[in-house]
N, C-alpha and C positions, 0 to 999 in steps of 0.2 A: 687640312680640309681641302679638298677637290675645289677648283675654283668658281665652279658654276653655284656650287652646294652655297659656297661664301658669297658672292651676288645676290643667290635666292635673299641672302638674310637683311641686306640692303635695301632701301627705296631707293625707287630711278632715277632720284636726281643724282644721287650716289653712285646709281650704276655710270650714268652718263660722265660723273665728275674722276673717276675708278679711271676709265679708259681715258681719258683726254692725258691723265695727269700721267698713266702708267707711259701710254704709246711716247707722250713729248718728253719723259725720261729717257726711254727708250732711243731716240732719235738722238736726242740731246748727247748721247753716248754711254747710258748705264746699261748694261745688262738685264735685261728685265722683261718678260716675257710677256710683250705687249698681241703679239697677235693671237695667244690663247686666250687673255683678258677678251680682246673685239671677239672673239669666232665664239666663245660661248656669251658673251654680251648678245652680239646677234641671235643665237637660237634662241635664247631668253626670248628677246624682242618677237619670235616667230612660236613662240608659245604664249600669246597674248597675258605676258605678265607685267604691262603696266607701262614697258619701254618701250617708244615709237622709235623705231627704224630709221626714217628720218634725222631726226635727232642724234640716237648715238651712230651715225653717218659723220654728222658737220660735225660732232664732238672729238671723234676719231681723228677726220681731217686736219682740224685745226690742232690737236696734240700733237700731229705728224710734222705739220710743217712748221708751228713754231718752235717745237722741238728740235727738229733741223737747224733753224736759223740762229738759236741761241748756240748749238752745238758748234755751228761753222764761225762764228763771233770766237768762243772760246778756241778752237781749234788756232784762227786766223792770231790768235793774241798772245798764246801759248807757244803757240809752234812744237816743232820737235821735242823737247823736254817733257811736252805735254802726254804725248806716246809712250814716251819713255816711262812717265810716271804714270800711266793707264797701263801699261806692261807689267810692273811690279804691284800692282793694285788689281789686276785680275789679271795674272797669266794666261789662263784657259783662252779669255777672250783674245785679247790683246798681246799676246807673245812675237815676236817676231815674223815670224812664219804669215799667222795673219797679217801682221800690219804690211809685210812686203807682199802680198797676195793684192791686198786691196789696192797698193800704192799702182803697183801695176795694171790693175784693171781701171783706176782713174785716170792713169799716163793715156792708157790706149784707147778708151772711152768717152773719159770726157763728161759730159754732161748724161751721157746715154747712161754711167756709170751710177749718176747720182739718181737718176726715174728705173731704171730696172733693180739699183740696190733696194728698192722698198722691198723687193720681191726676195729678196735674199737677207737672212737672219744676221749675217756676221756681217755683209757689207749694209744694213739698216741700221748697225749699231755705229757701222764707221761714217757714213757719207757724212754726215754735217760735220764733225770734226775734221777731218782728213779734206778736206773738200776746202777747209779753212788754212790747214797745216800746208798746204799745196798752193795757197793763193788764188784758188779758181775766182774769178771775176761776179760780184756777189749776187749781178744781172744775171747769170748765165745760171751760177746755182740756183735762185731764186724761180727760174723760172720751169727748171727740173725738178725744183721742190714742190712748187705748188703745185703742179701736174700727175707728179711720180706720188704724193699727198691723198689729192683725190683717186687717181684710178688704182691705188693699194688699199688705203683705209675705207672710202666707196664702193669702190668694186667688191671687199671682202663682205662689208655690210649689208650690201645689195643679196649677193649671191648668198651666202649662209641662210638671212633670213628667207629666201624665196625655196632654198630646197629644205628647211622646215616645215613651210608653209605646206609644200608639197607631199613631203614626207608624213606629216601629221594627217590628212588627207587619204594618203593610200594608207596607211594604217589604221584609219577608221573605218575602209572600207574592206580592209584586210578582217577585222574583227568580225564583220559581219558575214564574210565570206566564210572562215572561218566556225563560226555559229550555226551558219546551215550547212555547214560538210557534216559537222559533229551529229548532229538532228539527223541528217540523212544516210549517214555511217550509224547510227545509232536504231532506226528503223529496220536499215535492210539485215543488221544482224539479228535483230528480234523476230524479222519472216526468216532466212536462215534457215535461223534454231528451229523454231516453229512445225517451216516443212519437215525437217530431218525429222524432228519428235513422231511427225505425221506418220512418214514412212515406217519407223520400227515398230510400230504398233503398241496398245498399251504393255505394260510390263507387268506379268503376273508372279506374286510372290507364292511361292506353297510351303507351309509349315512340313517340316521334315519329320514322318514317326519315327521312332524308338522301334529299331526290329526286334521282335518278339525273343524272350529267352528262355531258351528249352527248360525244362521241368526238372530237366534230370541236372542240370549244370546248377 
C-alpha cells in the first residue's frame, strides 16, 4: 500500500506518532524511509485532514534528534564491531564503501558532517552512530543535532505543506479556468457550424424516376 494511502487509514495522533518513531529510527541508524513518511505526512497536513503542521513539525523534530542521540550513545558504546555488524545486517546500507565514505566526510567535516547529513539519505542513517564510533565530543554532536534536527525535519514540514497549500489553490482555480475554456470552446464551435450550415444553403433531396421502358423491350 502506497504510504500516504496507509496514513489516510490512521488518525493524527497516529500520523504524528508514525513519523516521530519512524524518523528517530531512522537516525538511530535503521534503515527506514523516514523522509517519505514526513513529506506525505506533511501534504496530508496541507489537505486539511485533521493534522496540524505545527505538530507533526516538533514531532518530526524531536524523532530526529533523539534518534540521533541514542544512535551516537550506541555507536560511542559499540564502537567498530558495531559497523561491522550493521555491514552484515544490511549490506546495501552499511557495506564498506559506505561506511569509508562517511568516515571520511566526518574526518573532514566535522560537526558540519552531522547538520548537512540530515540532508543526505545514507549519511542520515550514519551520523548518530558514526559520530559515536569516532568519539566526536557529545557537546559538539549535540549541538549539530539539534540544529541539523530543526532545519531538515522543519524546514521539510514547513515547505511541503505550504506548496500544497499552494498547489491546491491553483488547482482550484485551474478547474475553473478550465470550465470556461470548455463553455467557450463549446459555443464558438456551435457559431462555426452554424455559419457554415448558413453559407451552403438548405440541402434539397429529389426522389429519383424510374426512366420509362420502351414498349417494344
Amino acid at each position: 500500500m502506497h504510504v500516504q494511502e496507509w496514513l489516510d487509514t490512521v488518525p493524527a495522533v497516529a500520523v504524528y506518532a508514525v513519523v516521530g518513531l519512524v524518523i528517530g529510527l531512522e537516525s538511530l541508524g535503521i534503515p527506514l524511509p523516514g523522509e517519505i513518511i514526513l513529506v506525505s505526512a506533511a501534504l496530508m497536513s496541507s489537505q486539511h485532514m485533521g493534522i496540524n503542521p505545527v505538530v507533526l513539525g516538533a514531532c518530526a523534530i524531536a524523532g530526529a534528534v533523539i534518534g540521533d542521540s541514542i544512535g551516537y550513545a550506541i555507536g560511542r558504546r559499540g564502537g567498530r564491531p558495531l559497523l561491522a555488524w550493521l555491514g552484515r545486517r544490511f549490506p546495501r546500507h552499511f557495506s564498506e564503501g559506505h561506511v569509508a565514505t562517511a568516515e571520511r566526510s566526518f574526518e573532514k567535516w566535522g560537526m558540519w558532517a552531522v547538520f548537512f547529513g540530515r540532508f543526505v539519505a545514507l549519511l542520515r542513517i550514519f551520523a548518530g552512530p558514526l559520530a559515536g564510533v569516532l568519539r566526536m565530543p557529545y557537546w559538539k554532536f549535540l549541538i549539530a543535532n539539534v540544529l541539523g534536527g530543526i532545519c531538515w525535519a522543519g524546514g521539510t514540514t514547513a515547505v511541503i505543506y505550504y506548496v500544497g497549500v499552494v498547489a491546491e489553490s491553483w488547482l482550484k482555480k485551474f478547474s475553473w479556468l478550465g470550465l470556461v475554456a470548455a463553455v467557450v470552446i463549446g459555443l464558438g464551435s456551435m457559431l462555426v457550424l452554424k455559419r457554415k450550415a448558413r453559407k451552403a444553403g438548405p440541402v434539397r433531396l429529389e426522389a429519383e424516376e424510374p426512366e420509362p421502358v420502351p414498349a417494344g423491350e
